[in-house]
Structure formats: structure tokens, C-alpha cells
C-alpha positions in Angstrom: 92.7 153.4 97.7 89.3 154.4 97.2 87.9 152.4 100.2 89.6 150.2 102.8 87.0 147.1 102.2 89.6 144.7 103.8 92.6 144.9 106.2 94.5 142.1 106.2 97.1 141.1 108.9 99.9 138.7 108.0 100.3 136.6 111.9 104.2 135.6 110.3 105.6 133.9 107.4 106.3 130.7 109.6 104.1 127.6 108.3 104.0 124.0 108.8 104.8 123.3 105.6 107.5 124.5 102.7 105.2 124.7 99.6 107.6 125.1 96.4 105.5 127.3 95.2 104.8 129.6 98.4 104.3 133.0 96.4 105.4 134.4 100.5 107.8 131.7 100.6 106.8 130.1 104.1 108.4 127.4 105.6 109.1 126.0 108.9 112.1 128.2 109.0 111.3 131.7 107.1 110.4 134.4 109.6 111.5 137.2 107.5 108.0 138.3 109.0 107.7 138.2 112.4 104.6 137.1 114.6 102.3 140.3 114.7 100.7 140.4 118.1 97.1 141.1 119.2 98.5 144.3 121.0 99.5 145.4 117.4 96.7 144.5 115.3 94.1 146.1 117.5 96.5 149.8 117.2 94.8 149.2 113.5 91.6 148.1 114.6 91.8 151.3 116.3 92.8 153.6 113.6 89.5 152.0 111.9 87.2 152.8 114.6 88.8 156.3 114.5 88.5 156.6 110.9 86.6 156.8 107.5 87.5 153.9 106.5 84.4 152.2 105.3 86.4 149.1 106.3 83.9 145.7 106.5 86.3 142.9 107.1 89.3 141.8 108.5 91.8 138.5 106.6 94.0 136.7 108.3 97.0 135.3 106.2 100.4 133.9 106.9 102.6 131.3 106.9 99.9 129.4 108.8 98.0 131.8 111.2 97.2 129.4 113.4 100.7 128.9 113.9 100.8 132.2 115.4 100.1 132.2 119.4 97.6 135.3 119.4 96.1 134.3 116.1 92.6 133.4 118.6 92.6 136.3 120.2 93.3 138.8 116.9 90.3 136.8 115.6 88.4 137.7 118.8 88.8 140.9 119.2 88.0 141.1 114.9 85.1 139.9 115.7 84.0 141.7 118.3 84.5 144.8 116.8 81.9 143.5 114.3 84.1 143.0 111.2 83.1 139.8 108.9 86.3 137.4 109.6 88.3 135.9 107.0 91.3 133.2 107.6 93.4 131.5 105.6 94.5 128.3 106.5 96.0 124.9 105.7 93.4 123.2 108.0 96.5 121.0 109.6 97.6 120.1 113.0 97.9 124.3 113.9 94.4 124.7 113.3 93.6 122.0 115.3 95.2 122.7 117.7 92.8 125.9 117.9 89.8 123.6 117.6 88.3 124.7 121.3 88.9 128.1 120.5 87.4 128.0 117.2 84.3 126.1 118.2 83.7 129.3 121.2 84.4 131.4 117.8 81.8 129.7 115.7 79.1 129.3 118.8 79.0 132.9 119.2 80.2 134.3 115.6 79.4 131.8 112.9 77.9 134.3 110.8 80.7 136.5 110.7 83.8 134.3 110.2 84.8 132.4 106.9 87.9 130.0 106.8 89.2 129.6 103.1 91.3 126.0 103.4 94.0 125.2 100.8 93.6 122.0 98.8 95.9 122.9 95.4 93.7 120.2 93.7 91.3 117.9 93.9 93.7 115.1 93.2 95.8 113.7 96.2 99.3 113.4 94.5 98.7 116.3 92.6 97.9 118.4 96.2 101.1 116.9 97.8 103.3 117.6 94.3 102.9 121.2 95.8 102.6 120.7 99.6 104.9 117.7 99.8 104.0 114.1 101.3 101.8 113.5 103.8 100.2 116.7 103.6 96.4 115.1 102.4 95.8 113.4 105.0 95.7 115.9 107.8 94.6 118.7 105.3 91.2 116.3 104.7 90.8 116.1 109.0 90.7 119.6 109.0 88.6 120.2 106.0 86.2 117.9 107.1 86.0 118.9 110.6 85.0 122.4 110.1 82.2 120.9 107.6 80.7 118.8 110.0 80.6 121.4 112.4 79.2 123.9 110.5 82.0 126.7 109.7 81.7 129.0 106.5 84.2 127.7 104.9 85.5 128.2 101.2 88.8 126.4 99.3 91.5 128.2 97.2 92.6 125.7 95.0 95.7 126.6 91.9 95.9 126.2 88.3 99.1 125.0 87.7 98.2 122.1 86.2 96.4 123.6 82.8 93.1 121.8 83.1 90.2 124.0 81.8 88.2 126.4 84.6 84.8 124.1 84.1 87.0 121.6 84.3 88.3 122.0 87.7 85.1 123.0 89.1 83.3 119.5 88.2 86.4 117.4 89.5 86.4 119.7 93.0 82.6 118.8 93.2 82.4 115.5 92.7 85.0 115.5 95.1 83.4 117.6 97.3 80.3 115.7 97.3 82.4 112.6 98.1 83.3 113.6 101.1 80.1 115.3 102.3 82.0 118.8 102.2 79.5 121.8 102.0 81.5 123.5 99.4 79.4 124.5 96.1 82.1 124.2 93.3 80.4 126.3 91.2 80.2 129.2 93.0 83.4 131.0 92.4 83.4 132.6 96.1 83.2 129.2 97.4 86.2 127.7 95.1 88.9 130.5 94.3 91.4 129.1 91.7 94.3 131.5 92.0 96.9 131.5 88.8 100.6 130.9 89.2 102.8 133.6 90.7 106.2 132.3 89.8 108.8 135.8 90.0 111.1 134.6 87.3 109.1 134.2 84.4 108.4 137.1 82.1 104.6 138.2 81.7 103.3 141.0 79.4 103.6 144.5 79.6 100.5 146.6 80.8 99.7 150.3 80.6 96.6 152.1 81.2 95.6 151.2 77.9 94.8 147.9 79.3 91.7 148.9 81.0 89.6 149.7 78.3 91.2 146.8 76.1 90.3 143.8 78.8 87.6 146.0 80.7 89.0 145.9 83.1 88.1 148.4 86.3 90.7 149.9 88.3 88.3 149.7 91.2 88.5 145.6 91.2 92.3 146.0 91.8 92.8 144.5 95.7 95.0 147.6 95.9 92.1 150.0 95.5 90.3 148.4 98.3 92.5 146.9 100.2 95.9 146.1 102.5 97.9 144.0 104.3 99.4 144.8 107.7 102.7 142.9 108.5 106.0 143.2 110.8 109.1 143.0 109.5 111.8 141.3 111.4 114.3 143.4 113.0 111.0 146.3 112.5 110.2 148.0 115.6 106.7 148.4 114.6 104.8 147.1 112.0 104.1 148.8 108.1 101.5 148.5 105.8 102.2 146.9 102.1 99.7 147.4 99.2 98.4 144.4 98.5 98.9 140.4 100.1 100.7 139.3 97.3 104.2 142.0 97.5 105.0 141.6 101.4 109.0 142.1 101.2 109.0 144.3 98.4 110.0 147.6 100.3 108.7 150.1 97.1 105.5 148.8 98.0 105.8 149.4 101.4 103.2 152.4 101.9 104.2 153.4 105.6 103.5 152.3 109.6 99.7 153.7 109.1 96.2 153.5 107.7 96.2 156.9 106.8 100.0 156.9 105.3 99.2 153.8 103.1 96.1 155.1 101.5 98.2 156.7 99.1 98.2 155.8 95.2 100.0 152.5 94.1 102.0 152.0 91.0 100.7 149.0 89.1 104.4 147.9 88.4 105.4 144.6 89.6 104.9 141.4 87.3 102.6 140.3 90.3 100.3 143.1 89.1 100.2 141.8 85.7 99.3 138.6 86.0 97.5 137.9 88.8 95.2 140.6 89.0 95.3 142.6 85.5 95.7 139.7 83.1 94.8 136.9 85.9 91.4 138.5 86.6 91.9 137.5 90.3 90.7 141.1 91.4 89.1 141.4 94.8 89.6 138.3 96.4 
């Protein structure tokens, strides 16, 4: 780790919905991580503060974080510390839920905080072919609700489906400007398109040689800059994994602090290989 740019706290692995292809497998049911509490995540706000961290923002992941009963008050206290806020969400009936909170949020913080909403693809059927039925619907409320009031927002969307990049871009704009969503399609902060992460299928070897062959720079790894806090159940406390994509993998389990988990990290899961090596989504 050559700088802590972003800390990310995973609230739980319980979410509204059972996507089938749920790299963190969330479901209604799965709470193989555990609610982390505000009490918790400010202990690493803390160690920050204490620190030389360089650390600039704070991401909130899940499951659905909004499921997650302190999620407003983690995101308060985020903010008040004066990190830039990142939250990933599904935009469905949890975050609405949260819509007072979130509107004293965005009165007072709107600079600061992003929310990146998941719509897998522009297409209705195609969205619920990964979210299951009667998940556009409530997913558009939500999206367009923090549009119209004015949130930073950005959308992760997949690329499961093989269309082309440019493709994908012009069909999520003409959808976006359809619905009056202030979301430039171009602009690949704006719209992320993440590759597949499927664990069984094989992907190619990498070495060190890779670097120079794809120029590639180990600094864009999310592992150089970054890491995810999360608790697992039956855990007393929580620990600190490498990255957001390997939360039960315990060899990439880096230890219960900041400091422990700043230590090297093997580039040796298939994760590593294709979605940040060969996927070329680095820091995201």
C-alpha cells in the first residue's frame, strides 16, 4: 500500500435482493458479514486522524448499506470528518427509506458525497435477468429521485452481455437523457462498466512480466491504494481485507488494523487477474 486513498467499510452482506451474479453473494439471507456499527467504523476513522494515512475518502459497500441501521450515521460522521463520501447502492426501498436523512446529508454536504446506483444495463429485462423481477421499477424511483434533487450521483453498470464499450455508453445515454437523469455516459467516472467476476471460470496467468507487456502500473491496483473494512460473523472485532472484491477469502485478510493491513499483497487470486490486471478496472 503506497497510500490509503480510500477506506471502505462493508455495513453487511445482507441486501434486498439475490443478484445471481453477486461477486459478495448478498441476499436477503447471507450475513456471513455482519452489520459493522458506527461505534466500529469511527475506531478506523480514528486510526486515520491518528495516522499518515493520506486517506481522502471513505466508500460504503454492502449487501445494500442502506439496509444497515447505522449506515446514516457512519455516513455522518464520514462526513464530518471531512472525507469525500462514496455509497453504493441499489437505489430501492432501503434507500428510501433513508430519504429524510439523506436530504439533511445533501443540504449540508452535497459536495462531498457521491452515490454510485446499480442499473446492470440500460435495458429493463436485461437489468432484471441479473436482479430478478420487479427490480426496475423501484431501482428507476430511486435513480430518479436523487436526480431531481440534486445528489452526485454516478451508475455501475456490467458487461455481461458482450456489447462493445461505445456501445454501452450511447444506449446508457440515450437512456439517460430519456429520463432526465444527470448522468454524462461518456464520462467513464460517471458510468463504470465493471467486467464479470464469475470464481469458476479459468482466466490467464499473470506475472510481473505483465506490467510492462499491458502497461500496466502497479500503483493503479485498488490494493496499492486502498481497503475494505468488514466484520466477520462470529468475529469479535472487525479485520481489514485487501481489496472490495476478496471479503471471505481469509489469505487476504491483512489483520484487525490500519497499520497491520498496510502490508504488501500477493496479486494471486483470479479476481486479480481479471478484474483489475487484464479487466483494467484499477482504482475504482
Amino acid at each position: 500500500m503506497t497510500k490509503l486513498q480510500t477506506l471502505w467499510f462493508n455495513t453487511g452482506t445482507l441486501c434486498n435482493l439475490a443478484c445471481i451474479n453477486c461477486y459478495i453473494e448478498s441476499t436477503p439471507k447471507n450475513d456471513r458479514l455482519v452489520y459493522l456499527t458506527h461505534d466500529e467504523a469511527t475506531a478506523y476513522l480514528d486510526e486515520i486522524r491518528d495516522g499518515d494515512y493520506g486517506t481522502e475518502e471513505i466508500g460504503i459497500t454492502g449487501g445494500e448499506p442502506f439496509m444497515n441501521p447505522d449506515i446514516l450515521k457512519i455516513m455522518k460522521t464520514s462526513l464530518e470528518r471531512g472525507f469525500k463520501l462514496l455509497v453504493l447502492t441499489n437505489a430501492m426501498r432501503p434507500m428510501m427509506t433513508c430519504a429524510d436523512g439523506l436530504l439533511k446529508l445533501h443540504e449540508k454536504y452535497a459536495d462531498q458525497m457521491v452515490l454510485r446506483v446499480s442499473v446492470d444495463h440500460f435495458k429493463p429485462e436485461l437489468h432484471e435477468e441479473e436482479r430478478g423481477p420487479n427490480s426496475w421499477e423501484p431501482m428507476m424511483k430511486g435513480l430518479q429521485w436523487l436526480s431531481e434533487h440534486g445528489f452526485n450521483i454516478d451508475v455501475a453498470g456490467r458487461t455481461r452481455w458482450g456489447e462493445e464499450e461505445q456501445e454501452l455508453r450511447d444506449g446508457f445515454g440515450a437512456f439517460f437523457n430519456e429520463h432526465n437523469i444527470a448522468i454524462n455516459a461518456q464520462d467513464k467516472k460517471q458510468l463504470i462498466l465493471f467486467p464479470e467476476m464469475e470464481d469458476n471460470n479459468d482466466v490467464p496467468e499473470i506475472t510481473t512480466a505483465c506490467w510492462s507487456i499491458l502497461d500496466v502500473n502497479p500503483a493503479d491496483m485498488m490494493c496499492s491504494s486502498s481497503r475494505m473494512v468488514v466484520k466477520h460473523k462470529g468475529d469479535e472485532k472487525p479485520s481489514v481485507q485487501a481489496c472490495t472484491l476478496l471479503a471471505y477469502d481469509q489469505q487476504f485478510n491483512l489483520g484487525s488494523t490500519l497499520k497491520e493491513a498496510s502490508k504488501p499483497v500477493p496479486l494471486n487470486h483470479r479476481f486479480c487477474a481479471k478484474f483489475c490486471v487484464l479487466g483494467a478496472a484499477l482504482v475504482v
